[in-house]
N, C-alpha and C positions, 0 to 999 in steps of 0.2 A: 504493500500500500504506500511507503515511505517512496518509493524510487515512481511509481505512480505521479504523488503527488509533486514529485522532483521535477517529472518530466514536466509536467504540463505549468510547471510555475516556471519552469525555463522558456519553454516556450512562451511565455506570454513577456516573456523580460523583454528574450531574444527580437519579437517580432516587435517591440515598440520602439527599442533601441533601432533597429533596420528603420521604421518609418521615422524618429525622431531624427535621423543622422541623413537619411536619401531626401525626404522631401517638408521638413522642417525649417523654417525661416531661425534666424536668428533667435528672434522671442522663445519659438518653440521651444530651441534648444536649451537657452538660459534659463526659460522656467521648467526643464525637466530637470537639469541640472542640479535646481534648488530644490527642487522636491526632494529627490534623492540626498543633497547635505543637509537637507532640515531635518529628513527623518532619522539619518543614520547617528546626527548631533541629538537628540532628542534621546535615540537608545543609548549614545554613550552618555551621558547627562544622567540616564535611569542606572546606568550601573556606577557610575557614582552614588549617587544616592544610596545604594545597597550599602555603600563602606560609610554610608551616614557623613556623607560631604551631601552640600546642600549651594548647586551651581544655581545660577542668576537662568533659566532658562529662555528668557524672554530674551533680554540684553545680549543673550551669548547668539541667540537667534539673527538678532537684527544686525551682530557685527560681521557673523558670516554673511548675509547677504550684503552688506556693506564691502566685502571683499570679494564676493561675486560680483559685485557692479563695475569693480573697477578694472574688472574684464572687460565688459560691453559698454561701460559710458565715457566715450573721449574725453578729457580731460580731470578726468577721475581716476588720478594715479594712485598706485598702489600704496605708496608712502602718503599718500592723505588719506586714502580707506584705513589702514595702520594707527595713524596717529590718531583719526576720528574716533576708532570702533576704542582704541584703550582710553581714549582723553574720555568718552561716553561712560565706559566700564568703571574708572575711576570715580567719577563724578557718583554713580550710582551708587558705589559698595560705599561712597562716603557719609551718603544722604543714608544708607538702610540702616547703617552702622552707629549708631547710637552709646554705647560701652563700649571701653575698652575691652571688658570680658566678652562683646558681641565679636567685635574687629577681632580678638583672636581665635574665636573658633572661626571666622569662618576667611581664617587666612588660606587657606587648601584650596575652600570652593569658590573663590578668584582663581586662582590657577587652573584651576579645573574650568573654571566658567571660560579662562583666555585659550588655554591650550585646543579644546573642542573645536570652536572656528580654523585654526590656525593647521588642526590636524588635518581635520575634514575637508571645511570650507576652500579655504587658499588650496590645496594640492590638489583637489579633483577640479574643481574650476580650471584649470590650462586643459582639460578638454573642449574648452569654448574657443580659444586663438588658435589651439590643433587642427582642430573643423573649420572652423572659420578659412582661417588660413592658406591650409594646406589638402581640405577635404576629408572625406569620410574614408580613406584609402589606409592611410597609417594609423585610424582609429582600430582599425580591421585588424592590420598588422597588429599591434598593440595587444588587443583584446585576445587572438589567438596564441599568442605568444604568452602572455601572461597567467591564461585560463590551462592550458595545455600543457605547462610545464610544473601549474599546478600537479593537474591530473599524477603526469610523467612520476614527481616529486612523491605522491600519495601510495602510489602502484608500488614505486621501488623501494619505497621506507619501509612499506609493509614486506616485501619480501625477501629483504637485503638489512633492512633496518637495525645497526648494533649499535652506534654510538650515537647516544642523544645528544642533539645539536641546542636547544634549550629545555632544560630539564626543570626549568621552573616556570617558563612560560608555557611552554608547550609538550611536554615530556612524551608524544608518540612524534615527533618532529626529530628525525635525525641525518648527519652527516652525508649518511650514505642514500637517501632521501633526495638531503639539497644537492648532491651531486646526481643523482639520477634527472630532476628538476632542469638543473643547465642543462643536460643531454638534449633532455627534451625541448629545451627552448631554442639552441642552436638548430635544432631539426627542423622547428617548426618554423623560425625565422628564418631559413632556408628554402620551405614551401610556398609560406605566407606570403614572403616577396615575389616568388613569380607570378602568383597569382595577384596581390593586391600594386606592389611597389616595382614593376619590371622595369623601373629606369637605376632602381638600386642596384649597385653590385653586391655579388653572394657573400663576400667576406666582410663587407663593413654589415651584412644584412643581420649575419652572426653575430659577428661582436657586438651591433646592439641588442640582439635577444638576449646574449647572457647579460650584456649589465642590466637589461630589465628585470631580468628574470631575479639577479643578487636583490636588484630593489625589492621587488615585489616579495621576496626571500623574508626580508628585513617588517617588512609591512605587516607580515600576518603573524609571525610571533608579538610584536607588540600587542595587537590587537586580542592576543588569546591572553597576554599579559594582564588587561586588566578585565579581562571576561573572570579568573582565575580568581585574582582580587575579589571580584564580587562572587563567586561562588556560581556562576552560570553556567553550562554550555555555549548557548547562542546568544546574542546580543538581545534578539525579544524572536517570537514567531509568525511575524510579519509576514514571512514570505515561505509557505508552508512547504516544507521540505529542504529548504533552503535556509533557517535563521529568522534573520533581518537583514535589513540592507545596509549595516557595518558589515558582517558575515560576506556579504558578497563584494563589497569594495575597499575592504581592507588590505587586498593587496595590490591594487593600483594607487593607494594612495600618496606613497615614494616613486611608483612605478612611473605614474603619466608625469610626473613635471621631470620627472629625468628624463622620460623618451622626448617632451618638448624639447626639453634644450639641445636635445642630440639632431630633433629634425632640425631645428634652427640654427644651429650654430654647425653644426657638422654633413646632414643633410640638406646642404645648401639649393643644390637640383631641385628639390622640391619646392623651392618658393619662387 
C-alpha cells in the first residue's frame, strides 16, 4: 500500500513540476516556489517546537519571501532582502521580549526563526534565475542527477553498507552508500546530458554531477539531523508516502545554488 501511495504522490509532484517549468510564466513559477518554502519552513518551525524552541513563525514566513522576491523584483537586491528581513526580525523579538528572563529563553528561537529562511528560502529560490535564465533543461539535469544518485546511494548502502558515514544524524547513511551515490551520479550526468544539455561536454557533465551529488550528500544528513532532535521520522505526512516537502527537498537544498553557480560561472554556453 506504502509504495502505492509512493507512486501516485510522485506522480502528481512529477506532473506539476513538468507543467510548472514547460509552460509557466514567471509568476507561476515564483509562486510554486513559495509554496513549497512556506510549507517545508512551516515543518521545520514544527520540529523545533518538538525541542520546545518557540520560532516567530509569521516573521520567519515573511523574511523568506522577502528573499524570494529578490529573485524576481529588479532592484530588490539581495543584500536589502538580508538587511530588511533581520532589521524586521530584530525589531520584533524586541517588541515580544519584555524580560530579561523572556529575551533569554527565547534566544535559540531567533536563531531558529533566522536560520529557516536562510536554509530553505534563499537556496531553493536560485531555481527561479536557473529557469529563468537558462531554461527548464539543466533543471532536468539537476533533478535526475540528484534524485538518482539518491536512489544509487540507498541501493548500495543497503547492500554494501559497513561504515556509517553519520552515525548521529543518520546512522543507516554510510561510506560505502555515499560512494555508491557518486557512481551513480557520474552515470546519470553522463545520460542526462545527452539527453537534456547536448551542447555540454561529457567530462565537465561529470564533474558537475558528482559535486552535486557531494552537495546534495551534505543536504540530507542535516536534515535527518534535526528530524532526530525532534524524535520524528518524517518532517510531517504531507505528502503521503513521501514525508513532507522538507523530506523531498532537503537535498537540493546545497544542491541547486551550487549547480547555479556552476551553470553560470563555468557553464558559460549556456547563457
Amino acid at each position: 500500500m506504502n509504495i502505492v501511495k509512493r507512486f501516485w504522490t510522485a506522480l502528481v509532484l512529477l506532473t506539476a513540476l513538468f507543467l510548472v517549468l514547460e509552460y509557466g510564466n514567471k509568476w507561476v513559477l515564483f509562486a510554486a516556489l513559495q509554496a513549497v518554502v512556506i510549507a517545508s519552513l512551516i515543518e521545520f518551525y514544527n520540529l523545533a517546537r518538538r525541542r520546545r524552541l518557540y520560532p516567530a513563525a509569521v516573521p520567519g514566513i515573511l523574511f523568506a519571501l522577502l528573499l524570494g522576491a529578490s529573485f524576481l523584483i529588479e532592484g530588490l537586491t539581495l543584500e536589502l532582502a538580508l538587511f530588511a528581513g533581520l532589521l524586521g526580525l530584530g525589531v520584533f523579538y524586541v517588541v515580544v521580549s519584555r524580560t530579561i528572563e523572556t529575551a533569554v529563553r527565547t534566544t535559540a528561537s531567533i536563531a531558529v526563526t533566522v536560520f529557516g529562511p536562510l536554509y530553505i528560502g534563499f537556496t531553493l529560490n536560485f531555481l527561479y534565475p536557473l529557469r529563468q535564465t537558462y531554461g527548464s533543461a539543466p533543471i532536468y539535469f539537476l533533478l535526475a542527477v540528484v534524485f538518482l544518485a539518491d536512489t544509487g546511494a540507498f541501493f548500495v548502502g543497503k547492500a554494501a553498507g559497513r561504515h556509517p558515514m553519520t552515525p548521529i544524524a543518520s546512522p543507516n547513511k554510510t561510506w560505502e552508500g555515499a560512494a555508491g551515490g557518486l557512481i551513480f551520479a557520474g552515470l546519470t550526468a553522463w545520460a542526462a546530458r545527452a539527453v537534456f544539455l547536448p551542447e555540454i561536454g561529457p567530462g565537465r557533465a561529470i564533474l558537475t554531477g558528482l559535486a552535486v551529488s557531494i552537495a546534495a550528500q551534505a543536504g540530507d544528513p542535516l536534515e535527518s539531523l534535526f528530524k532526530r532532535a525532534a524524535g520524528v521520522k518524517d518532517s510531517s505526512n504531507a505528502l503521503p508516502g513521501h514525508g513532507g516537502f522538507l523530506d523531498r527537498v532537503d537535498s537540493l537544498l546545497f544542491a541547486v545554488p551550487l549547480f547555479y553557480f556552476i551553470v553560470r560561472y563555468i557553464w558559460k554556453p549556456l547563457g
